[in-house]
N, C-alpha and C positions, 0 to 999 in steps of 0.2 A: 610749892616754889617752882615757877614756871622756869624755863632754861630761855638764859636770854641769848646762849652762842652755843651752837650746835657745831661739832667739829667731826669731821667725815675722815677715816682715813683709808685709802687705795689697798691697805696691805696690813695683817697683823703686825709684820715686820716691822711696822713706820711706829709704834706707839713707843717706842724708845726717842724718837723725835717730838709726839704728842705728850710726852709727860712733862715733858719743858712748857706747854702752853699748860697743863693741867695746873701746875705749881703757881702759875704767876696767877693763873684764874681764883686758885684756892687763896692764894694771899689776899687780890684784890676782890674776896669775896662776892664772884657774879657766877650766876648759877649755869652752868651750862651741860652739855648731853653727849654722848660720845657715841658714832657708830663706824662698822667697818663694811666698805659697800663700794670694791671697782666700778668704775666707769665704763669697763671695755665686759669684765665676765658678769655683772649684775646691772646691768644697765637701769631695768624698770625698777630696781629695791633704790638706788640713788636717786634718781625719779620724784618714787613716792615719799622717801625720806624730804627730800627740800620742798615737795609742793605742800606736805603736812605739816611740816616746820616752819615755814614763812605762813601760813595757815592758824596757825597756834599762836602766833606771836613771836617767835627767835628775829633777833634784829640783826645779827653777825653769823654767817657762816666761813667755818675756818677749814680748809680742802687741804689736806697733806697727805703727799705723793711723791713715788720717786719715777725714773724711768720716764716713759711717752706718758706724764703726767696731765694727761684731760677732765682729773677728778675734777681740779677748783671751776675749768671751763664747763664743764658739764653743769655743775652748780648754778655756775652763772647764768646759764642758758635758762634756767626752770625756776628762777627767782629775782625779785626786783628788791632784794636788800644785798649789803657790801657784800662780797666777797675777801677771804682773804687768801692767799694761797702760800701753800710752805713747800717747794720741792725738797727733796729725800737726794741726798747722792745713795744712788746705789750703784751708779757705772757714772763712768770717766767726768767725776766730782759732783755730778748732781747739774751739770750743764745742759742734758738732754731735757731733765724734768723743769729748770729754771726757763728754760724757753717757751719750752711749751705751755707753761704756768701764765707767763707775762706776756707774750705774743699774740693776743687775743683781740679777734674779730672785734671791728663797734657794729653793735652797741653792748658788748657783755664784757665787760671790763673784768678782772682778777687784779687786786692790789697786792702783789708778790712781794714777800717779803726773803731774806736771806737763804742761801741753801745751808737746812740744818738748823733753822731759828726757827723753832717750835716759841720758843719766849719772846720772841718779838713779833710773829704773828698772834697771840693771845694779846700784849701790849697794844698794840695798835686796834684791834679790836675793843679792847679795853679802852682805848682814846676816842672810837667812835660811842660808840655807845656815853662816853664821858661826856660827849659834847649836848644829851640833854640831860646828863643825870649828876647832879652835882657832887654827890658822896661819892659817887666813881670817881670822878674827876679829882676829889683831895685824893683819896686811895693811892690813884695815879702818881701823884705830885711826890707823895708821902714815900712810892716804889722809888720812883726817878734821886727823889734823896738819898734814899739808899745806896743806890749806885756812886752817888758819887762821893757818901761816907767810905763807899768802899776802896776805891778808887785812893782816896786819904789816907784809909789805912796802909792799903799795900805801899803808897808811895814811903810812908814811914817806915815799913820793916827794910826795903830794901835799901833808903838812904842808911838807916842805920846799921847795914853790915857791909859799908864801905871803910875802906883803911886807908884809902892811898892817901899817899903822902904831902900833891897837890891838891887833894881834895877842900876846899872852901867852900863850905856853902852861907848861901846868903839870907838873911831873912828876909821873906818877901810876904805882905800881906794879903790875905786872899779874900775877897768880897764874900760874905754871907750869903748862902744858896739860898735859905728861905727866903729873904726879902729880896732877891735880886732878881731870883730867876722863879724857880719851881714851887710859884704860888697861887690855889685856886680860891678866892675870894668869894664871897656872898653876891657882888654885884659884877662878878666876871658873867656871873651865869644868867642875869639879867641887860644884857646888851644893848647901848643904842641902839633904836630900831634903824636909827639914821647910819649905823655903822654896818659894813658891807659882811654881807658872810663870808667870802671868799676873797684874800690874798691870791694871786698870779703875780711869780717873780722871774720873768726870764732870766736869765744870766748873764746876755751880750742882744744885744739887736739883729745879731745871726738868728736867734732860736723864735725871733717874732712869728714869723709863719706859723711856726708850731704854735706860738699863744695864741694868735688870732684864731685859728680854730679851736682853740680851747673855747675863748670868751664868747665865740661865735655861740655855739653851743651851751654855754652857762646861761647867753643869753637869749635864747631858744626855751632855758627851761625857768626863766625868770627869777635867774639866781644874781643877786646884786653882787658885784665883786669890785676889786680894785686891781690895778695894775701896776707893775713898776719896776723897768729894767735896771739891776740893778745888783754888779757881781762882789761877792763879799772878800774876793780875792785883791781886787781894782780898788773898792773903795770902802773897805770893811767896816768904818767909824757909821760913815751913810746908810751902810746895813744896817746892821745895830741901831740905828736910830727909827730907819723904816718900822723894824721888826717891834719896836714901842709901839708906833705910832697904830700898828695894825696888830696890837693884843687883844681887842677884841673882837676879833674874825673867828669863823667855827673851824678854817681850816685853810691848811697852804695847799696850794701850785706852784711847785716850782720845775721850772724848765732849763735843761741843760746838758750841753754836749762838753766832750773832752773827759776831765777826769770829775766833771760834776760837784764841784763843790759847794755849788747854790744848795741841795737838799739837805747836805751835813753841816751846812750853815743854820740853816733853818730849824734842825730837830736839836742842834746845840741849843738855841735859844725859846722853843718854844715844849708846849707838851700836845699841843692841839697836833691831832692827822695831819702829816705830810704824805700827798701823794704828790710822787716824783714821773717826771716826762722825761727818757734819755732821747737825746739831740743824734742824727747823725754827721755829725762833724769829720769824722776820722772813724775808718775801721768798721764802716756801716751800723754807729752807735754802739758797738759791742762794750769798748771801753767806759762811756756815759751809761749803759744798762748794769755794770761789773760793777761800778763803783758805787752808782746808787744805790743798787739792790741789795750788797752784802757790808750791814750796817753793822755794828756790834752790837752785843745785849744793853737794851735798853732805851736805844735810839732806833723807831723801826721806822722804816719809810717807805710806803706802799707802792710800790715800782708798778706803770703799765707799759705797755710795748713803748720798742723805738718812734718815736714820732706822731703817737697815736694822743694827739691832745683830745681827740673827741672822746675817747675812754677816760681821760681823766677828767674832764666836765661828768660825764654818765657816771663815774662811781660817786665826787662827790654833790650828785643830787642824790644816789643812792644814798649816801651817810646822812643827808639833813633832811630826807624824807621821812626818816624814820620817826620823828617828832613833827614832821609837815607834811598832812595827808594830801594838802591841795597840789603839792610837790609830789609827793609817792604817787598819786594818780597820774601827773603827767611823764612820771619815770614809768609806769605800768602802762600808758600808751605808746610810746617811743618804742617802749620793748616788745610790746605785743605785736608789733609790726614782722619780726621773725621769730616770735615763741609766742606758744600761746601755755596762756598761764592761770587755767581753770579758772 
């Protein structure tokens, strides 16, 4: 049994954060490998660990670090499949390592996931790899339920140990999660060819810039995609309807500054990878990077730098290469331009 996600961590320390990716991996039965190997005191063992691993066949690398967190960049730098990266608080909340995780040079993108989401970086990795493997993908669907039986549950113990005295509650009916939302199908996984891989949602016609470099670059690596500004706060029903129209795409872009709620739009409604773009609008994007990035369990959304759309085209060619060699090879010349990659 070949390891299809190999998970690096910076620090003994951090596997109290790795056993949260361990768990979801062990649920969602995908096999994967665990090593411990700093970036800064074992430079050549991280090295050889990603050029043998991407070598072997591992399609997901998951970099979890705390502190001047350069593991998942390091990765990146020595591989041409996803990255995923988890910063570790271990000083002033895990802010230094979230930076340094998501702020990343193009063309080596790290899909940043929460500080202290070891299970939503596994999840997302788990959604890439879903997007050619069809039994991951129910697996997934089957997780994502979960979540939100649970979510049911709790909401019923706590309704039920209110007393007060205006308290009225109302019956309201709740639409069926399996048919509504969180369903992987037989023919989801066979796609119009005519249907684009790639969703691009900006948020507001501010964040165009940043798309147009997105698509500029998608379409540099001749990844068909669609476009459509279109904020779910503005015009929610329009979203909602967009996000039909584009269920069968491998994966979102979505673009946005302020408090971002194009991406938590997006991973409400779908299960496919969201890689999220924060805008800088206000506060030199820190707010659009804060809200994307620190998503709760279950909803994970692979955050790259403030403004860096061409990173988020380069990772997701890196996620659809993994099933399209003629793509993985022009993601392997794009990068070989500053790595070289045996």
């Amino acid at each position: 049994m070949k390891p299809k996600v190999m998970i690096l961590l910076g620090s003994a320390s951090d596997f109290k954060i790795a056993e949260k990716a361990l768990d979801i991996l062990e649920q969602l039965e995908i096999p994967y490998d665990l090593r411990v190997a700093s970036a800064h005191r074992t430079h050549e063992k991280v090295k050889q660990i990603v050029l043998e691993s991407t070598r072997r066949g591992v399609e997901v690398f998951i970099g979890i670090a705390g502190l001047s967190a350069h593991l998942p960049g390091m990765i990146a730098a020595n591989t041409h499949r996803p990255v995923v990266g988890v910063p570790v608080d271990v000083k002033i909340g895990g802010l230094d390592a979230l930076f340094a995780s998501s702020q990343m040079p193009f063309p080596a993108p790290v899909a940043t996931v929460g500080i202290d989401r070891g299970d939503n970086g596994a999840l997302l990795a788990a959604q890439i790899i879903g997007m050619h493997d069809l039994e991951v993908r129910k697996r997934v669907s089957a997780l994502r339920q979960g979540f939100y039986e649970k979510v049911k549950r709790d909401e019923y113990q706590l309704l039920s140990n209110i007393e007060g005295n205006y308290y009225s509650p109302e019956k309201i009916e709740m639409p069926s999660i399996e048919k509504d939302i969180f369903v992987a199908s037989e023919s989801e996984s066979d796609s119009s060819s005519e249907s684009p891989m790639v969703a691009v949602i900006p948020g507001s016609y501010s964040d165009m810039k940043i798309a147009k470099k997105t698509t500029m670059f998608l379409e540099r690596m001749r990844i068909s995609y669609d476009m459509n500004v279109i904020s779910p706060i503005r015009y929610p029903e329009r979203f909602e309807e967009y996000m039909n129209r584009m269920s069968d795409v491998k994966l979102f872009i979505a673009i946005s500054g302020l408090s971002a709620h194009v991406t938590g739009a997006v991973v409400a409604l779908s299960e496919k990878p969201v890689i999220g773009v924060p805008c800088p609008m206000r506060m030199g994007g820190l707010d659009a990077l804060l809200s994307m990035v620190n998503m709760p369990p279950g909803v994970p959304v692979g955050t790259v730098g403030v403004a860096n759309g061409g990173n988020a085209a380069v990772l997701a060619a890196e996620m659809l290469g993994i099933s399209n060699k003629k793509l993985e090879n022009r993601v392997k010349r794009l990068k070989s331009k500053s790595a070289d990659f045996g």
